[in-house]
C-alpha positions in Angstrom: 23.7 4.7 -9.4 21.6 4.0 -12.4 20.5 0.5 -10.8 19.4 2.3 -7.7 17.3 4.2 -9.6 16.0 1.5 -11.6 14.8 -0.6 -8.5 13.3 2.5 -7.3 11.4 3.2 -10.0 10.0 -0.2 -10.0 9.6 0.0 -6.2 7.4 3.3 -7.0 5.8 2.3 -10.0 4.6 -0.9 -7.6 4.0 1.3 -4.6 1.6 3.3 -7.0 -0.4 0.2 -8.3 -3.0 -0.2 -5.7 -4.0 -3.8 -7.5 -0.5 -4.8 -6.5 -1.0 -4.3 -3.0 -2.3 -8.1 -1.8 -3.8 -8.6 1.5 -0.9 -10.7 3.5 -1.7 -12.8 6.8 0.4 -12.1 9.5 2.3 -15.1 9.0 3.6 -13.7 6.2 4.2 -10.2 7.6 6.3 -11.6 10.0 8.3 -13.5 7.6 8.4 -10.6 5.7 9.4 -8.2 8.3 12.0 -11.3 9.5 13.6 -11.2 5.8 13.9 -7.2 6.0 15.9 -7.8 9.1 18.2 -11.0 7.4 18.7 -8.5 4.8 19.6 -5.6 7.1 22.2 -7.6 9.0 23.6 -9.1 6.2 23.8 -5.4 4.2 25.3 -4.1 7.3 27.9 -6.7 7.7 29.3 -5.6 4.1 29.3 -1.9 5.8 31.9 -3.0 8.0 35.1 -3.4 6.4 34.6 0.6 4.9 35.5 3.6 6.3 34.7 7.1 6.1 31.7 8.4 3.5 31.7 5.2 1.7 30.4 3.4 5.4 28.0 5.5 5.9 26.6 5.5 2.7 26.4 1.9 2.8 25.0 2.0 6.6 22.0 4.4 4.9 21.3 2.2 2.3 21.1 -1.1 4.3 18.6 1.0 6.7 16.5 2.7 4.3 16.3 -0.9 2.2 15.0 -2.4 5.6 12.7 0.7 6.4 11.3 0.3 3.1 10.6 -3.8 3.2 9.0 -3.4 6.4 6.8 -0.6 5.6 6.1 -2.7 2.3 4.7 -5.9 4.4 2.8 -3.7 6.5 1.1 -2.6 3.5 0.6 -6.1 2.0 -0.4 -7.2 5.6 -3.4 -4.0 5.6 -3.6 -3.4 1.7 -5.2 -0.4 2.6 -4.6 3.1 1.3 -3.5 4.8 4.7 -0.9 1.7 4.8 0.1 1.7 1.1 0.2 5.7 1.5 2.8 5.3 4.6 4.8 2.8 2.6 5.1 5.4 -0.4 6.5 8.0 2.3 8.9 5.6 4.3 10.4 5.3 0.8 10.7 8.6 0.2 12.3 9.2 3.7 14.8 6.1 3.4 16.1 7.6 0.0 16.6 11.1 1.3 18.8 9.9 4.2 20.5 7.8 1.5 20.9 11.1 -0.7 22.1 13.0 2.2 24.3 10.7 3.2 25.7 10.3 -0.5 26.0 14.3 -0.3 28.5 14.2 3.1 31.7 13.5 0.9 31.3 17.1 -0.7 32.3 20.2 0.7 31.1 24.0 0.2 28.7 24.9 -2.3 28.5 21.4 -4.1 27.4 20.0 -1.0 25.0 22.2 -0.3 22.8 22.0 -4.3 23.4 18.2 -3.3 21.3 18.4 -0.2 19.2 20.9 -1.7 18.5 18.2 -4.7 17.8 15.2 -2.1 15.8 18.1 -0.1 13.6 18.2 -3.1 13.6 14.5 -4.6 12.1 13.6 -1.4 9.8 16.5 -1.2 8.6 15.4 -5.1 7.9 12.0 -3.8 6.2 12.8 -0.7 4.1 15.2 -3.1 2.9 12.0 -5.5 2.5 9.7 -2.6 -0.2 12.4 -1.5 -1.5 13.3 -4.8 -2.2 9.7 -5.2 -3.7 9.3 -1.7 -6.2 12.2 -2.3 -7.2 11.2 -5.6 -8.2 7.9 -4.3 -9.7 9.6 -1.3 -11.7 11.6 -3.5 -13.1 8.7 -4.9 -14.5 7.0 -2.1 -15.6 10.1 -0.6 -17.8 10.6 -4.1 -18.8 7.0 -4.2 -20.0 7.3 -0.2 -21.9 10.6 -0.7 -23.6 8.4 -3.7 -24.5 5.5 -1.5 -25.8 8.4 1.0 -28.0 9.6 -1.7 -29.5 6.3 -2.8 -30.1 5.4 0.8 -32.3 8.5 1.3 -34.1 8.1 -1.8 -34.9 4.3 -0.9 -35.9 5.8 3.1 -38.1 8.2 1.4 -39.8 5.8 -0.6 -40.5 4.2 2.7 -42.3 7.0 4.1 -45.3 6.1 1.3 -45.6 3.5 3.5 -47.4 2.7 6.7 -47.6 -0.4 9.4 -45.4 -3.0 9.2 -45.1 -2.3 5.2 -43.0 0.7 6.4 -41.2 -1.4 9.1 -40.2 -3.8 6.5 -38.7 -1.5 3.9 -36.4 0.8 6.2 -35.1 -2.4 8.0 -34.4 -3.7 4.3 -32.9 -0.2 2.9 -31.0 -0.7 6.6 -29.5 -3.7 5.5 -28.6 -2.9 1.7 -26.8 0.3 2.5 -25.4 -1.4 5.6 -27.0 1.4 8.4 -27.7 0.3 11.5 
């Protein structure tokens, strides 16, 4: 249990870097995705000589592993925030069916704080995987309403301007704030 929570830690503390998000061709999605798959079979084959709680359990891990390495390639493949965003919350979805799953071998009361607790683990990560996304989001909406402001200043300066002087500088400003 303490190793599971180890490699999720990691997984979260990379999820939550956005420098260590690369941009991936889709070459290496696919072979990414393809790996996730191996993976999955192979986890799934161990499944099979279990029974009972302890199969499904292992079932729920070998999905939410593959759920997790395919939404991370997607993210590598896009490296954008939307993308790293979704890959924070399959995470956090994949773990909670795990937890829940973990929780079926209890009965009565204890079964029910157990899925309360996994209720709430995931509802904690979903939480930072949004808090992250709208700080982020607050920063490029700042940074565009600066480059808004700059442009009309630099369009107003135009307007001193006359003939093909004028022309000149708008199609210029145009070009350095990328309008069209």
């Amino acid at each position: 249990m303490s190793k599971l929570l180890a490699v999720l830690a990691g997984a979260l503390v990379l999820a939550l870097s956005p420098s260590a998000v690369a941009v991936t061709s889709d070459a290496e999605y696919k072979a990414a995705k393809d790996k996730a798959d191996a993976e999955y079979k192979l986890a799934r084959q161990k499944c099979n000589p279990m029974s009972g709680n302890a199969k499904d359990v292992c079932i729920a891990e070998a999905k939410g592993e593959q759920k997790k390495a395919t939404a991370q390639a997607e993210a590598e493949r896009k490296g954008d925030e939307k993308s790293r965003y979704n890959a924070r919350i399959a995470a956090a979805e994949a773990d909670y069916e795990v937890a829940k799953e973990k929780c079926g071998s209890r009965t009565g009361e204890a079964k029910d704080l157990c899925l309360q607790r996994a209720k709430a683990a995931e509802s904690k990560a979903k939480a930072d995987a949004k808090a992250s996304r709208s700080g982020r989001e607050a920063n490029t909406e700042a940074m565009q309403a600066r480059r808004d402001a700059d442009y009309e200043v630099a369009i107003e300066k135009c307007d001193s301007l006359s003939g093909s002087a004028k022309s000149e500088c708008v199609a210029q400003a145009k070009a350095r704030f990328r309008r069209s």
